[in-house]
Steps between C-alpha positions, in 0.01 A plus 500: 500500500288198648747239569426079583648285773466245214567551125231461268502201227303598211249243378547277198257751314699840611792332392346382144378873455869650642682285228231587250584885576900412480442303141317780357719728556770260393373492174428873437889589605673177313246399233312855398700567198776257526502415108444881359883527431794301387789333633790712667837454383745331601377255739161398449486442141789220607249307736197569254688389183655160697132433583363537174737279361434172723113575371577474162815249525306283728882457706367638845874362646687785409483857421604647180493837385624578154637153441725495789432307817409796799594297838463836711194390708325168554201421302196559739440874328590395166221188543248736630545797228533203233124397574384817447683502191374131430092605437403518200393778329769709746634699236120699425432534900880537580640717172811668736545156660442704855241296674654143503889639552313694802230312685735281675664811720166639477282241668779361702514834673124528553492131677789637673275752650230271565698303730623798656125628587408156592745432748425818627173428572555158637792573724399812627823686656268774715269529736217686289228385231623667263735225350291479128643873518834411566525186260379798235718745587794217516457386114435892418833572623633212383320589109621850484831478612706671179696164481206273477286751317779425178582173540207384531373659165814360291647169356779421715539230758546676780106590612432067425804487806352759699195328546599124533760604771316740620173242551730209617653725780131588613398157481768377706431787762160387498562138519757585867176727656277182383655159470169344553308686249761580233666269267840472519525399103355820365802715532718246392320472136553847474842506631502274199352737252764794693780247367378416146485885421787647652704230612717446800498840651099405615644268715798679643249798596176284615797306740641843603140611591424203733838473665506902576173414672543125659791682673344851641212250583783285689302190363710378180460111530126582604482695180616276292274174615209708481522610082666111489797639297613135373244424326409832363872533357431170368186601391673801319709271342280258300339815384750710379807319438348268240537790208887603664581134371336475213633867334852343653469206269378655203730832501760370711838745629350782302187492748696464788752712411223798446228433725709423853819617403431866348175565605462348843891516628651770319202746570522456838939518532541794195346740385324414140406729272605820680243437741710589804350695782679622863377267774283788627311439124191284666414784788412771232311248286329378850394902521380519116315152497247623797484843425293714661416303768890400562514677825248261645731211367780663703308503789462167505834399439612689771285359729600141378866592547412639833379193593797340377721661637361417881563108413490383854202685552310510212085496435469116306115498407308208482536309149174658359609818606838513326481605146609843589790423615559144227453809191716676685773194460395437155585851380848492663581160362420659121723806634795318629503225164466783270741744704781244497417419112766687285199556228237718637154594335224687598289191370663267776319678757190384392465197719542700780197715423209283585682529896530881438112466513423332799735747703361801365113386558597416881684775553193694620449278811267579780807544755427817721917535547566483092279842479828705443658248231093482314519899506854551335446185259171708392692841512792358309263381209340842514851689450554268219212538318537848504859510392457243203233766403701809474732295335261379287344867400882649488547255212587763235833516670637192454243279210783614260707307694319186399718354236406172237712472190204274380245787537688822424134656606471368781510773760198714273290217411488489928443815525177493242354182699468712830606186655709646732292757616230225557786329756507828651155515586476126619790576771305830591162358549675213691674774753127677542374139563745462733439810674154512520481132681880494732316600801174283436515182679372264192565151479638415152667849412718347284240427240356880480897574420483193187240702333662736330790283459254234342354813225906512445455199286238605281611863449885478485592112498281369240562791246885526546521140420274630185688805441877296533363232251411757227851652545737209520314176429277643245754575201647207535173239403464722248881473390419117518163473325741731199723195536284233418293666282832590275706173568568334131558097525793391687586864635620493813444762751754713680494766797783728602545675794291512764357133533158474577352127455151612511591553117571097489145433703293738224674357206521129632809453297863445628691874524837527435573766765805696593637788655658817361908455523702433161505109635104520444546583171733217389307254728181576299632414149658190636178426689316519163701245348613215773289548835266177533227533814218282544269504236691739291833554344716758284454522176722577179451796324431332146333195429159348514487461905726861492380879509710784336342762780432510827247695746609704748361681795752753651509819752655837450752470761612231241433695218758736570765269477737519208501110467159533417480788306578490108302163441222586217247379715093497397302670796191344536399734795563674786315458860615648819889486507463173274533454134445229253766473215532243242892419462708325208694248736754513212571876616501354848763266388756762383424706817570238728827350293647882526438491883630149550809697326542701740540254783078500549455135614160282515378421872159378466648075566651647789354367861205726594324396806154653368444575158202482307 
């Protein structure tokens, strides 16, 4: 392999037709297809619906999602989605309300890569002329990691966080290898845009990031002067903390309460909503998130920690030089914040992702003495491949192990896609790939190995997302277009059980939802009567603004329970595990006075940090 005493700088039009390459196949892997199904319960139809509702409310201050304030996140996502929502005509191009809930993680990702291949290309960390190849292999790796490749196809906020970190942190990297030819402001506008849709935790990690550095750089106060850290906090601050005062004033203890207190705090100190993981939690998702290229990851966090770990003597690179070993700093800063965090998700591992990247394309350097660590990073990935494929093929012995309640069959309908047996022969061809070209000394091997990977999407990613909105998602617009298309005046609309709000974003009306104990019972008949939310209230049974019945959507699982059995109901249909009944609230009355007999209390005024 030819080799340069001097790395070469791509001109302005290689690096105009590298970004070109990286935006096209942006789009195909985030925007081929992104609208063709609907919203996934539980958590997207939240953002989607909260979006919706500032378009048609025309209050873009705070979030509401079926007449209840939703302070979870800050209100960057929730503007962007909310302009999609916001053109008119959306409902004829946008029917399943897919494309505006998911452009924002969507495009956000594919600038992401952009700014990945570009600084690739305008920083390059080798001494070769191959660096359009590398910035393309970078945002590939980036692209198809199994993280990225679903959050950046669904309506959440964490892809939108992803990127603006992820951007800033490169920014500010490129602004300490250029201070002359960088400015310093950039990454603080999108250290902004970090804060405004996530909150504080953008600035606790983009500060971890730099200080991890500034110190194995031994130039902290140098640091510092050079991405002028006063005014961009100040900067920062103009920006984003103009909407943190305003929602203060106009929702007051309720906000704070929510927002800092139980999402931000109490996240991070407890464990919320059973989402507690063993500390150890964040190295298996570090394994999953870059699979099958995760040995070359390890390889170059060992050789980071090697260098470490010889402080007095370690290699410091020049400043342009150093964005192997400032992603290698960034990813530990995610690790340690989310490691110490009592609530752990695989999604928080996203911002790490975009330096997962960078360390896997420069793992492959042009070092004579890394030969040994290149050859068992490439064997490694070989061994892998091959094992996920006999896995893969054995899969008759454990699909029936595959359990949903929500898709009883699941398992079979898998079976009759072939999916898996596609997956199988991805990992194969990837392992004869891999054998064919381990001894050939190519520049760029890493992209012959994203090929098959990159076919992955189109013949197992795209249709499971197809096949798993059929299954779960699909019964349930139907269940909702049943509901509206039955609803008498005044009747208000009930679901039991399992509680999935994309029933409130298809319907657009406010959902009296609960769960499946006896207290879910009586809370639902006094719910009917005396619950007031914004923009809607309970309603009496008889009377002119009163209605005698009620709809309800409810699952088997709650079926089956004797509280519910015995009530007369109408069944309008049936779809999935779902069914539609038409109930006399009267009977619902006597049911729930019998319980309340019994010792059966109402719980729905309770405190709740998040209900919808």
């Amino acid at each position: 392999m030819k080799s340069f005493t001097k790395p070469f700088y791509p001109t302005s039009i290689q690096r105009r037709r590298g970004l070109l390459c990286i935006l096209f196949i942006g789009l195909i892997i985030f925007v081929w297809q992104l609208g063709t199904t609907g919203l996934v319960d539980e958590t997207p139809p939240l953002f989607a619906a909260a979006s919706r509702a500032m378009a048609e409310t025309g209050n873009w201050f705070t979030p509401q999602v079926n007449g209840l304030p939703r302070f979870d996140k800050p209100p960057l996502v929730y503007w962007l989605m909310g302009l999609g929502f916001s053109i008119p005509g959306n409902i004829s191009w946008d029917p399943l309300g897919t494309w505006a809930a998911r452009l924002p993680s969507a495009l956000s990702t594919i600038f992401l890569m952009l700014v990945l291949g570009d600084t690739m290309m305008k920083y390059p960390q080798e001494e070769n002329n191959f660096n359009r190849r590398t910035a393309v292999i970078t945002a590939l790796v980036f692209a198809l990691s199994p993280l990225v490749i679903i959050w950046g196809r669904i309506a959440v906020s964490d892809a939108l966080l992803c990127s603006t970190l992820g951007i800033c942190l490169l920014l500010k990297w490129r602004r300490f290898a250029n201070p002359e030819g960088e400015a310093w402001w950039l990454s603080w506008i999108f250290l902004s845009f970090a804060v405004l849709t996530k909150g504080p935790v953008a600035l606790v990690l983009s500060a971890l990031t730099i200080l991890f550095f500034s110190l194995f750089q031994n130039n902290l106060l140098g640091i510092l002067k050079i991405l002028k850290v006063i005014p961009g906090l100040f900067l920062v601050f103009i920006i984003s903390f103009p909407w943190y005062l305003i929602e203060l004033l106009i929702e007051g203890k309720p906000f704070l309460d929510s927002f800092f207190g139980y999402h931000n705090l109490q996240r991070f100190t407890s464990v919320v909503n059973s989402h507690g993981e063993p500390w150890w939690f964040f190295l298996i998702v570090l394994c999953i998130a870059s699979l099958p290229l995760t040995p070359f990851l390890l390889i170059s966090i060992w050789k980071n920690f090697y260098n470490v770990s010889k402080w007095s003597r370690r290699v410091i690179k020049k400043p342009e030089k150093s964005l192997f070993e400032f992603s290698f700093f960034w990813l530990i800063a995610v690790f340690v914040f989310f490691t110490i965090s009592a609530t752990k998700l695989p999604s928080y591992w996203l911002p790490a992702t975009p330096a997962a990247s960078v360390l896997i394309s420069l793992s492959l350097t042009n070092n004579v003495k890394e030969e040994f660590l290149k050859s068992l990073a490439w064997k490694f990935t070989i061994f892998l491949s091959i094992l996920f494929s006999i896995f893969l093929f054995s899969s008759k012995l454990w699909i029936q192990l595959l359990n949903d309640p929500e898709i009883p069959n699941f398992s079979e309908e898998l079976t009759n896609s072939f999916l898996i047996e596609k997956s199988g022969f991805i990992f194969l061809l990837l392992a004869v790939l891999g054998i064919i070209f381990s001894s050939r000394k190519i520049y760029g091997k890493l992209l012959i190995l994203q090929i098959p990977i990159a076919l992955s999407h189109f013949l197992i990613v795209l249709p499971t997302f197809d096949l798993a909105d059929r299954l779960r998602q699909l019964p349930l617009r139907e269940a909702s277009e049943l509901l509206l298309n039955s609803q008498n005046r005044n009747e208000p609309l009930v679901m039991v059980g399992a509680m999935k709000p994309s029933i409130h974003f298809y319907t657009n009306q406010v959902i009296v939802f609960e769960g499946r104990s006896k207290n879910a019972f009586v809370n639902v008949s006094d719910r009917l009567k005396n619950e007031k939310r914004r923009g809607w209230k309970g309603r009496p049974i008889y009377g002119s603004n009163g209605s005698e019945t009620t709809l309800l959507l409810i699952d088997k699982r709650s079926v089956e329970k004797s509280y519910w059995q015995g009530l007369n109901p109408e069944v309008l249909g049936n779809f999935g595990v779902y069914s539609v009944w038409r109930l006399d609230r009267e009977i619902i009355e006597r049911r729930a006075k019998l319980l309340k007999i019994d010792g059966v209390t109402s719980t729905w005024k309770n405190p709740r940090p998040e209900r919808f």
